[in-house]
C-alpha positions, 0 to 999 in steps of 0.5 A, spaced: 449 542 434 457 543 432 457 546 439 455 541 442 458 535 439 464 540 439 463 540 448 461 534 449 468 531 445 472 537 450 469 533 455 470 526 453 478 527 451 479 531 458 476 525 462 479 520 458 486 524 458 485 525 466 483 517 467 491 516 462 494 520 467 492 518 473 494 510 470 500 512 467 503 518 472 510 514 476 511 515 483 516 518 486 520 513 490 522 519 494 515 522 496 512 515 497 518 510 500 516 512 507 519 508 514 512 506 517 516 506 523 517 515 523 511 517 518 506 521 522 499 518 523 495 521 517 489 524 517 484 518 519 481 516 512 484 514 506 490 510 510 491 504 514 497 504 518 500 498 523 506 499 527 508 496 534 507 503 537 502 509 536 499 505 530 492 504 529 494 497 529 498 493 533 498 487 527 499 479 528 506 476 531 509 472 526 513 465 528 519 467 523 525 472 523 524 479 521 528 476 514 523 470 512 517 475 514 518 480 509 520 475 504 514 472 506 510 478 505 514 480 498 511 474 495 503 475 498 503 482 495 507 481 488 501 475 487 497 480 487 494 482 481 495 490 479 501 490 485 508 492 482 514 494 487 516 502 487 522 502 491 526 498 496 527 489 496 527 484 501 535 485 502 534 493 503 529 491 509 523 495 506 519 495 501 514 500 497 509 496 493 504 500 488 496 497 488 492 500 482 485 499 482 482 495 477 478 500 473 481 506 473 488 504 475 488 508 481 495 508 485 495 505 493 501 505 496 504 500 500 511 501 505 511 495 509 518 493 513 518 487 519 521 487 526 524 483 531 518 481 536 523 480 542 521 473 543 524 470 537 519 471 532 518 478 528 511 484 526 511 487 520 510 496 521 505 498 515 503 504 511 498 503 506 495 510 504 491 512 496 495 517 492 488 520 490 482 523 494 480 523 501 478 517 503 479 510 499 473 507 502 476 502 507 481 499 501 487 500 504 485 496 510 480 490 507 487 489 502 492 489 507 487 484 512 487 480 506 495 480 505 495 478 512 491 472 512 495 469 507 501 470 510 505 463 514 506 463 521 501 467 524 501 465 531 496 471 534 492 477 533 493 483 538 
């Protein structure tokens, strides 16, 4: 019996030291403060990429100037529960978010700039991928339409 509650308690403090982890591990700016513009595509689960050219989405057009657009979007994803910025400000003209999940605290990364459109108006370039796993389950993608569908100034869908 002593071995038993002797393994079963091993068990307990590895799952609840893994979970401790995995919520409190930082992010390395370095590795995860990507231009979405020059990241190359990833494998085809567990991101969710939007970028003018070569994405797997072209995104919306916005009737705003790439500045107001990234501020714009600053503001969606900072009122987001569990969201808080790795690297990068509006000013610097990129930025990195972390989004954790609600149980288990794990890390989705975010790396959004926008982009002149050429027509007066802007489009954002975005990767959003999870730190841990294969796939994420269509998260990445379901959390960026819904940040997108709060944004001001959509004019189009492409």
């Amino acid at each position: 019996m002593r071995i038993v509650t002797l393994i079963l308690f091993t068990l307990v403090a590895a799952l609840l030291g893994l979970l401790a982890w995995i919520r409190l591990a930082p992010g390395d700016p370095a590795r995860w403060h990507v231009d979405p513009l020059s990241v190359e595509t990833p494998v085809p689960v567990g991101h969710f990429l939007i970028r003018p050219v070569g994405g797997d989405s072209q995104g919306p057009d916005f009737a705003m100037p790439p500045e107001e657009l990234l501020a714009a979007f600053d503001n969606v994803a900072r009122s987001q529960p569990r969201v808080t910025v790795l690297a990068g400000s509006v000013a610097d003209g990129m930025i990195t978010y972390v989004a954790r999940s609600r149980w288990f605290g794990f890390p989705d990364y975010v790396s959004v700039r926008a982009l002149p459109d050429g027509q007066g108006g802007s489009r954002l370039a975005l990767f959003a991928r999870q730190r841990f796993g294969r796939a994420d389950m269509g998260v990445n993608r379901a959390r960026t339409e819904a940040w997108l569908e709060r944004m001001p100034g959509t004019s189009s869908q492409r």
